[in-house]
C-alpha positions in Angstrom: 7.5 -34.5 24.5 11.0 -34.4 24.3 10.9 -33.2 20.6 8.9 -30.3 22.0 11.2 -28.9 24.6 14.0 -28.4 22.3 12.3 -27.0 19.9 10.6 -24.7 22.2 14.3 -23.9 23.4 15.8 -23.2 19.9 13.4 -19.9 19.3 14.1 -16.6 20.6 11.0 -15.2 21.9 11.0 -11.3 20.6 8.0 -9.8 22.4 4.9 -8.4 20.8 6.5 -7.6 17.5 4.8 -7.4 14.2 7.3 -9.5 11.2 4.5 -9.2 8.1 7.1 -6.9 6.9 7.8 -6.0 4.2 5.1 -4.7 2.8 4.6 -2.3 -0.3 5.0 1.6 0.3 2.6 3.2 -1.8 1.3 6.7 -2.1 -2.5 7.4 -0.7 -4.6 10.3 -2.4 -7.3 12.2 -1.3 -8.6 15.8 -1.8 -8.6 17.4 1.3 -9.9 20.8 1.3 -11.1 20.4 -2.5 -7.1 20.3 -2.8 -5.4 16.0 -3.9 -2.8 15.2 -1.1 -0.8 12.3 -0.8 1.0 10.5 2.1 3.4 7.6 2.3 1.4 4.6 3.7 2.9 0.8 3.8 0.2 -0.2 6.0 -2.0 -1.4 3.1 -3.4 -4.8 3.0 -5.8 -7.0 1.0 -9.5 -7.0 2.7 -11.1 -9.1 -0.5 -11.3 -9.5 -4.1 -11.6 -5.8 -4.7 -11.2 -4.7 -1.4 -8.4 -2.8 0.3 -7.3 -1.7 4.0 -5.3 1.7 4.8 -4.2 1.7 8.5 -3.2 5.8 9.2 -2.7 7.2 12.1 -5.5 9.9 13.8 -2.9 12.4 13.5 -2.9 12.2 9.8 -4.0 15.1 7.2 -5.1 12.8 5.0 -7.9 11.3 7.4 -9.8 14.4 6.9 -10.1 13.7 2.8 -11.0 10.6 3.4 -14.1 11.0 5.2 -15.0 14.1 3.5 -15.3 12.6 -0.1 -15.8 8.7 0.8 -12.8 8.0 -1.7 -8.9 7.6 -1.9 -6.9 6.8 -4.2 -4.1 4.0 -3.6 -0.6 4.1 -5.9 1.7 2.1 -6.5 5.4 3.5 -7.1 8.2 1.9 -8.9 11.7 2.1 -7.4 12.9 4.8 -9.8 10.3 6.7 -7.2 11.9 6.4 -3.6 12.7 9.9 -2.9 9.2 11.7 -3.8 7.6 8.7 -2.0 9.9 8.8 1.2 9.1 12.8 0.8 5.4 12.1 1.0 5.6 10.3 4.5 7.8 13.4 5.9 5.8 16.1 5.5 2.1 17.0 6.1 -0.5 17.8 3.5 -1.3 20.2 6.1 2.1 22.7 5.6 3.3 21.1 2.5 1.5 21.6 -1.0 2.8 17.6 -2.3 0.3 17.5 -5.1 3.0 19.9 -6.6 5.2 17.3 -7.0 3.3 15.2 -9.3 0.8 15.3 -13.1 -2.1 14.3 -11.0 -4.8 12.9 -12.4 -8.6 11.8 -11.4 -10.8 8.9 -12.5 -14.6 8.3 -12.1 -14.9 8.9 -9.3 -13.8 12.6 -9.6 -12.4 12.8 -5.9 -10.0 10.2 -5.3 -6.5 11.8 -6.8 -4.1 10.0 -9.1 -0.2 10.0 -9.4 0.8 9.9 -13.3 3.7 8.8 -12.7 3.4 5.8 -10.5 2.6 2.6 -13.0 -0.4 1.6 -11.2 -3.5 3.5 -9.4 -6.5 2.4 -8.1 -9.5 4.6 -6.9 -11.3 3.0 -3.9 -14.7 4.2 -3.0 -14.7 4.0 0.9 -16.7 0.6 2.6 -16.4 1.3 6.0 -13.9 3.1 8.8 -12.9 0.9 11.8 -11.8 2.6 15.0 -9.0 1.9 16.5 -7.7 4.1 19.8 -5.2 5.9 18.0 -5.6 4.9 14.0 -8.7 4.4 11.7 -8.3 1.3 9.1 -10.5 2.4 6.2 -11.7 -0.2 3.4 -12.3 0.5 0.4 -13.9 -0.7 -2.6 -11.4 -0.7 -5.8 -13.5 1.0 -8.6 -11.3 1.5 -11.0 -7.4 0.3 -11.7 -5.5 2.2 -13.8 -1.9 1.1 -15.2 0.9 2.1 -18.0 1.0 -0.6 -20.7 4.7 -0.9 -20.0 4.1 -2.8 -16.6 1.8 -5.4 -18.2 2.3 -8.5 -20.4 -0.5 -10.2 -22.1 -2.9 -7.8 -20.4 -1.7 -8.6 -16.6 0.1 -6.8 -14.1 4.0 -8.2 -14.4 5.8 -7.1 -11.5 9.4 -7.8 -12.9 8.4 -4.9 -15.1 7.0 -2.8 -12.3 9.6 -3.0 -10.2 7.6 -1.8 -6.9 8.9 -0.4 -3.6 8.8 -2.7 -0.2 9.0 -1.4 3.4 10.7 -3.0 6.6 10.2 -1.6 9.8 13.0 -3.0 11.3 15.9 -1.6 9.5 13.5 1.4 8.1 14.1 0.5 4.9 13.2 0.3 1.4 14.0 -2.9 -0.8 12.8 -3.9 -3.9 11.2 -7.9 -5.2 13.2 -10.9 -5.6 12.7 -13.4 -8.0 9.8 -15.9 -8.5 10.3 -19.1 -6.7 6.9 -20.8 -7.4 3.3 -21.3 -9.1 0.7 -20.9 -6.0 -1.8 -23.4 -5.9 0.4 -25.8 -7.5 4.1 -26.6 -6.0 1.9 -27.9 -3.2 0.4 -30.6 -5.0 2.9 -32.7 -4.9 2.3 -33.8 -1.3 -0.7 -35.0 -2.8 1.0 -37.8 -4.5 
């Protein structure tokens, strides 16, 4: 019990504060208005396999595209792409043209917009809207990932060559991956011995 106390006494309690940060800033497409638009989201998580989560606020232009077309596109940016993606989270689709900013292009499913220039894209078909009071998480499906050959070795995503872009919400920040520390599903076998 005693154990317990001081630990208990050695954390700092913070209050109802979210630390899954960082996380990766990407750029979200969809056609809005028969127009591709793209906003700054880093509130992207892994819902499955080949399932992905978007948290954006009500507020958002982007929402509308979304729902409208039941697709979106989610890519990824390298670091050599901070200032068009910091742009992207500034401005509104709504008073700001941002596909002009980029060689867009589109997939099979025709209405999820693309980003050339970011090394990897993937068009998500849209599984289902949860809503929340004042944001809508939407899942999608991935349908299709696209990539440039240069971010790949032996046929894999190698993230020492893509170089993405991180997120903190505490210094509002961007930062960039560290090294490799460990093999998942393996260093941990050795408590097994």
């Amino acid at each position: 019990m005693r154990f317990r106390i001081e630990w208990f006494l050695m954390k700092k309690e913070l209050g109802k504060k979210n630390c899954l940060y960082p996380m990766p800033a990407t750029l979200v497409g969809a056609n809005v208005k028969g127009k591709a638009n793209f906003i700054t989201i880093a509130h992207v998580g892994v819902a499955g396999m080949q399932l992905v989560s978007i948290c954006l606020s009500k507020s958002h232009y982007t929402n509308q595209g979304i729902k409208e077309n039941k697709t979106f596109s989610v890519n990824i940016p390298s670091i050599n792409f901070v200032k068009e993606t910091d742009y992207c989270g500034l401005v509104s689709g709504e008073d700001v043209d941002k596909s002009s900013l980029f060689e867009v292009f589109y997939g099979t499913l025709k209405t999820a917009p693309m980003i050339t220039a970011c090394p990897v894209n993937m068009e998500c078909k849209l599984q289902k809207i949860v809503d929340f009071p004042t944001h809508e998480l939407f899942i999608g499906e991935v349908f299709m990932t696209h990539s440039d050959e240069k971010v790949l070795t032996n046929g894999a995503l190698d993230y020492t060559k893509l170089h993405p872009l991180f997120f903190t919400m505490q210094d509002k920040g961007y930062w960039t991956l560290g090294k490799r520390i460990a093999a998942a599903w393996s260093i941990g076998k050795k408590f097994k011995q």
